[in-house]
C-alpha positions as a Python dict, from the first residue, in 0.01 Angstrom:
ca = {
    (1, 'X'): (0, 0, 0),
    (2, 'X'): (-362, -174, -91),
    (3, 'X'): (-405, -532, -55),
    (4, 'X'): (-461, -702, -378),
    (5, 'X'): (-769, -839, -405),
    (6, 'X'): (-792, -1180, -606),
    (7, 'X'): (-1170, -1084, -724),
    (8, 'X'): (-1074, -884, -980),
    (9, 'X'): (-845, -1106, -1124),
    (10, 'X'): (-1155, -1290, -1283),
    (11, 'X'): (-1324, -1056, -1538),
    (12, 'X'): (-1001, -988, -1657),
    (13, 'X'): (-952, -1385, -1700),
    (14, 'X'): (-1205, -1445, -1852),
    (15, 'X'): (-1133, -1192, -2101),
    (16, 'X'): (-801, -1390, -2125),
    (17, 'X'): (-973, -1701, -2176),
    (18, 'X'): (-1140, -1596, -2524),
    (19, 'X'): (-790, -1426, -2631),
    (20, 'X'): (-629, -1756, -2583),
    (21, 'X'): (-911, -2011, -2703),
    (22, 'X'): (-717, -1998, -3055),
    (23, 'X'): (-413, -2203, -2939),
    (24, 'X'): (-598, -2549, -2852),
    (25, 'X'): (-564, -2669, -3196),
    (26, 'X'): (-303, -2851, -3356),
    (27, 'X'): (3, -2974, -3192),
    (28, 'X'): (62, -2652, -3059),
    (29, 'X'): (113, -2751, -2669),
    (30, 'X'): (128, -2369, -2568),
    (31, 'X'): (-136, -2210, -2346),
    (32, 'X'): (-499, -2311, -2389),
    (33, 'X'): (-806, -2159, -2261),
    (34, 'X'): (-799, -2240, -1893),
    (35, 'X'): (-1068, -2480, -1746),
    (36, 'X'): (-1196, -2344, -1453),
    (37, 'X'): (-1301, -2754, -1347),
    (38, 'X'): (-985, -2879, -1411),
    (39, 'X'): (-704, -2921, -1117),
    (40, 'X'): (-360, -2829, -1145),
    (41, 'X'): (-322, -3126, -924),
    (42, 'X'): (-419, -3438, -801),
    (43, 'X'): (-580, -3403, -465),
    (44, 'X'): (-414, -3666, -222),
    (45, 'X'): (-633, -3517, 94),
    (46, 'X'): (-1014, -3527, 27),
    (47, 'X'): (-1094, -3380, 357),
    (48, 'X'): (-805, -3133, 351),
    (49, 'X'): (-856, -2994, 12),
    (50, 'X'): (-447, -3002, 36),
    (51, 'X'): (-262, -3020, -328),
    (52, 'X'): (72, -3224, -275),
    (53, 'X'): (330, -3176, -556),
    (54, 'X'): (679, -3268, -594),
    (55, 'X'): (963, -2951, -664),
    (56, 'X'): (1272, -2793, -615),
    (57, 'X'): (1353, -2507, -363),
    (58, 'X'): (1592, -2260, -471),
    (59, 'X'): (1791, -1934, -362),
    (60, 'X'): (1759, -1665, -675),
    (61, 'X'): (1926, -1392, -486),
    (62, 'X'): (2313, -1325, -559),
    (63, 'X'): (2477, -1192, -271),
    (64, 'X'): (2533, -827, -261),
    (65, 'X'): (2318, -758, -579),
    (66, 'X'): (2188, -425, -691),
    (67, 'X'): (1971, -523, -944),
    (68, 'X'): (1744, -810, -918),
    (69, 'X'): (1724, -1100, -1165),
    (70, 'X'): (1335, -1137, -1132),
    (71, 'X'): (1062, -987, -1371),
    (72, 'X'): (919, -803, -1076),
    (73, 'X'): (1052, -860, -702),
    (74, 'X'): (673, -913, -655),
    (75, 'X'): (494, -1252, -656),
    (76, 'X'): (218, -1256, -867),
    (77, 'X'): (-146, -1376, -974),
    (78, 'X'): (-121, -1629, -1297),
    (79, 'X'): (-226, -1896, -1474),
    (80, 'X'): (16, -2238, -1558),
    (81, 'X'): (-61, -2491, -1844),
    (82, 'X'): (161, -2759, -1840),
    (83, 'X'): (270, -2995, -2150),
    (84, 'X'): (62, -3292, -1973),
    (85, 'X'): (-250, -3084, -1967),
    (86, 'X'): (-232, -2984, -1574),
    (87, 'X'): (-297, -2612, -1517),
    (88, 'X'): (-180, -2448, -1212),
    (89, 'X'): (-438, -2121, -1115),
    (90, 'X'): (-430, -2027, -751),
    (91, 'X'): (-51, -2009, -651),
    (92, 'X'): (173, -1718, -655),
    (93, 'X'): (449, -1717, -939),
    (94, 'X'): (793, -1512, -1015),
    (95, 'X'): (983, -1565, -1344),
    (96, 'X'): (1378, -1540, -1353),
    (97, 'X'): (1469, -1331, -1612),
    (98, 'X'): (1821, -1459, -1589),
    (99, 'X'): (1759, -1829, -1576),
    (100, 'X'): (1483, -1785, -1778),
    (101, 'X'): (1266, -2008, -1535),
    (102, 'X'): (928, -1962, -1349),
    (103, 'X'): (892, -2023, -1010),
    (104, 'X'): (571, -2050, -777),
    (105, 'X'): (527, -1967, -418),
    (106, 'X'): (556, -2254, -145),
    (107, 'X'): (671, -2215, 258),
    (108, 'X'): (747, -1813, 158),
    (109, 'X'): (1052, -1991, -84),
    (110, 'X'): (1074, -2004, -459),
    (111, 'X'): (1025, -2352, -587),
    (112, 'X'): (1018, -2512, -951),
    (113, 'X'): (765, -2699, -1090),
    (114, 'X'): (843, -3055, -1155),
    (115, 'X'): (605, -3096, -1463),
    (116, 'X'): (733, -2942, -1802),
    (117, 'X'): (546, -2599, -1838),
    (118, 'X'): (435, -2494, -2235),
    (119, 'X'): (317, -2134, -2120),
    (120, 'X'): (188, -1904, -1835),
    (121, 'X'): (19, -1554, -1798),
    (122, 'X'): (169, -1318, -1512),
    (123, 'X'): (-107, -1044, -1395),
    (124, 'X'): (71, -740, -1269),
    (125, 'X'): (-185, -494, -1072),
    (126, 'X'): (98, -231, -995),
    (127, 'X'): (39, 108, -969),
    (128, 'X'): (-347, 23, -985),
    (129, 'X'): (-323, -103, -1378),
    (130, 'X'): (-388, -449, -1432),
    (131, 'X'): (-109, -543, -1735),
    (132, 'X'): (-112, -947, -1881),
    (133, 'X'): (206, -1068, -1949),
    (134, 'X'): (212, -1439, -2159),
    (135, 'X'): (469, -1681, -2194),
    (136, 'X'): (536, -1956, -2387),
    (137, 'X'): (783, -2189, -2501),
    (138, 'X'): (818, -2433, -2790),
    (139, 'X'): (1015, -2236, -3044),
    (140, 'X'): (1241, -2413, -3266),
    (141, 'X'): (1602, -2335, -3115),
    (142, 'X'): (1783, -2047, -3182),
    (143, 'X'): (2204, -1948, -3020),
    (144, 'X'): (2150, -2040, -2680),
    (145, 'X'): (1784, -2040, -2634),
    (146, 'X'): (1616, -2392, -2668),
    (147, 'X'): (1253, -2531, -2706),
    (148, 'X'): (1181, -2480, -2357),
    (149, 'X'): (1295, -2103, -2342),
    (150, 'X'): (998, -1858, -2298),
    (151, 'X'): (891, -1591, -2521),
    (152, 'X'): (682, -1302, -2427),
    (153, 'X'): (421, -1311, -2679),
    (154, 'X'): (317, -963, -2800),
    (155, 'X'): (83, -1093, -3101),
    (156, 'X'): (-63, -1431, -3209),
    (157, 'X'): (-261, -1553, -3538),
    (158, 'X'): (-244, -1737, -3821),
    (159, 'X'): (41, -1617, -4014),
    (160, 'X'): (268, -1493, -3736),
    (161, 'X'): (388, -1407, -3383),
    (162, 'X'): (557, -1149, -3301),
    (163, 'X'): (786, -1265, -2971),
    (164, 'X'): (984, -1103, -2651),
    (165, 'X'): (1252, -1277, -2510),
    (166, 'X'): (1406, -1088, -2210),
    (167, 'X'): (1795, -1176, -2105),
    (168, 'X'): (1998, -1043, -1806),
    (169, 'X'): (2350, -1075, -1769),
    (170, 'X'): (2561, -1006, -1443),
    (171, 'X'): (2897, -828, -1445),
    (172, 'X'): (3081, -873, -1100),
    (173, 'X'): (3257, -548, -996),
    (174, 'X'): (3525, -524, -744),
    (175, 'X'): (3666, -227, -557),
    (176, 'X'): (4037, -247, -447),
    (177, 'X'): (3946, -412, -74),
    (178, 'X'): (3653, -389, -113),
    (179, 'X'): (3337, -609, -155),
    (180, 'X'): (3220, -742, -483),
    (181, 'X'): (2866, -612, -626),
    (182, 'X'): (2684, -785, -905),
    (183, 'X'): (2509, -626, -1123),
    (184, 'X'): (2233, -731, -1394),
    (185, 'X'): (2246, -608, -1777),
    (186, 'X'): (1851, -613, -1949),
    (187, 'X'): (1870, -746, -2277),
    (188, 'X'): (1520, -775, -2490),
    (189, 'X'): (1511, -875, -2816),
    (190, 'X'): (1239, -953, -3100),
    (191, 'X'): (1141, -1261, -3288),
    (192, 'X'): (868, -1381, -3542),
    (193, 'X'): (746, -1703, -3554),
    (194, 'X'): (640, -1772, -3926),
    (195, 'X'): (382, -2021, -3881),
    (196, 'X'): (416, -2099, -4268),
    (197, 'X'): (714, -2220, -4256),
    (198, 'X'): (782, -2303, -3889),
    (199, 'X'): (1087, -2061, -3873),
    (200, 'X'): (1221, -1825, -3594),
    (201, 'X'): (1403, -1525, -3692),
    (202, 'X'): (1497, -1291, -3503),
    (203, 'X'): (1400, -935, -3615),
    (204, 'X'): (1500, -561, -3578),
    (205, 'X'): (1225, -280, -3515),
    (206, 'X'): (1193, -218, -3886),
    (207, 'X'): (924, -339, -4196),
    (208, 'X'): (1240, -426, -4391),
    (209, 'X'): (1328, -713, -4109),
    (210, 'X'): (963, -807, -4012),
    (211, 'X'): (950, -853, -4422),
    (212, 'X'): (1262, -1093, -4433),
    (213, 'X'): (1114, -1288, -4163),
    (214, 'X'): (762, -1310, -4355),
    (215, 'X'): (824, -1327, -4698),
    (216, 'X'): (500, -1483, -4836),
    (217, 'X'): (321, -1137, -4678),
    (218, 'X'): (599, -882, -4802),
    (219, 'X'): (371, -657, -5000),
    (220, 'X'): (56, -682, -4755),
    (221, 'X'): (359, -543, -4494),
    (222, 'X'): (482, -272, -4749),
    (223, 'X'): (82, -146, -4798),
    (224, 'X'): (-3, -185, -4410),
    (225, 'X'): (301, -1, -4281),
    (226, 'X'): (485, 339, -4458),
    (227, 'X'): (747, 380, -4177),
    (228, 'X'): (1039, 183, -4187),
    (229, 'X'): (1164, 218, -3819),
    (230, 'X'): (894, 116, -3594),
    (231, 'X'): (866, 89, -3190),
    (232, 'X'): (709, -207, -3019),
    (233, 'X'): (349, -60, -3025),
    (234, 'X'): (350, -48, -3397),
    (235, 'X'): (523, -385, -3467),
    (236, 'X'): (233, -513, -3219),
    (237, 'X'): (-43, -359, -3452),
    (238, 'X'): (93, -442, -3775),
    (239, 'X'): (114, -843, -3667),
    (240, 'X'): (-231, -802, -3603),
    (241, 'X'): (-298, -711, -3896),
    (242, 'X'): (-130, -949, -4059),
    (243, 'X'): (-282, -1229, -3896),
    (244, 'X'): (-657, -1061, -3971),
    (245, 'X'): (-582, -1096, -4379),
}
């Protein structure tokens, strides 16, 4: 297997940069445009160039698991904004799919961040393809999930985003005598943020649904899209257009 090399992480960055540079206004605390100058953390060892930072060390692994809780088992390149304006850009980071947290590299050992994170990008080189995956939180709550629960966010603009939110869910199984296995259930599901009216709703892949969630745009949807059942690619590129109107 080939050695990632962090140097290519920067074009692609920087193409990152510009994508996000519309989310600094506002009170939107969700990921801004990284600053290259600014440090994730305060440096308490001038001559060491050390960061110190307080967090949590955790165990994610269930014993006797066959399917892992994590995004990828992988750590991975990424960028961290946090709510007080810190941004975290050289560490490794993992996000829990079933705890819906993010964690970052330290002593080979998952650990939390103590400051509140708004939003993160994952970079995930597999298989020679570089793919950006962006997080944030902030939402207004919906069931179970709360203001700080992360999104995937497939499109942003003006009038809407179009939202991921991944969920797993393990089932124990136990054989007569036997051992018991854990295994995790993937559960995605779709959301717009109408950023009119400030509402989540959480949509199906159709026009009809994306329509209930964005009312004031129902007949730019209706003239933009003729199929009514759409996959994710096409509910991607018609939230685009939207938000180019």
């Amino acid at each position: 297997m080939k050695r990632f090399n962090p140097l290519l992480l920067y074009p692609l960055l920087l193409l990152v940069s510009v994508f996000l540079s519309d989310l600094a206004s506002g009170q939107d605390k969700h990921l801004v445009n990284p600053d290259p100058q600014q440090m994730a953390f305060v440096d308490l060892n001038e001559n060491k160039g050390t960061f110190f930072f307080s967090a949590q060390r955790l165990n994610t692994n269930l014993p006797n698991t066959e399917d892992g809780n994590l995004i990828t088992e992988l750590w991975l390149q990424g960028i961290v904004q946090f709510t007080n304006g810190k941004q975290y850009r050289t560490g490794l980071l993992k996000f829990d799919l079933a705890k819906n947290e993010l964690y970052f590299k330290n002593n080979e050992r998952p650990n939390l961040f103590a400051d509140q994170v708004a939003g993160f990008l994952l970079v995930d080189s597999a298989a020679g393809v570089q793919r950006v995956m962006r997080f944030n939180n902030g939402y207004p709550a919906f069931g179970k999930q709360t203001e700080k629960s992360f999104y995937e966010v497939l499109a942003y603009g003006k009038n809407a985003r179009l939202l991921k939110y991944f969920s797993k869910y393990v089932t124990e199984n136990q054989a007569y005598g036997g051992i018991s296995t854990f295994k995790y259930k993937l559960i995605t599901d779709y959301f717009i943020y109408n950023t009119v009216t400030r509402q989540l709703s959480l949509v199906k892949k159709t026009t009809a649904s994306i329509e209930n969630a964005l009312p004031q745009l129902e007949s730019k949807i209706a003239s933009l899209s003729a199929s009514k059942k759409l996959n994710e690619g096409e509910m991607v590129d018609l939230i685009n257009k939207l938000n180019n109107l």
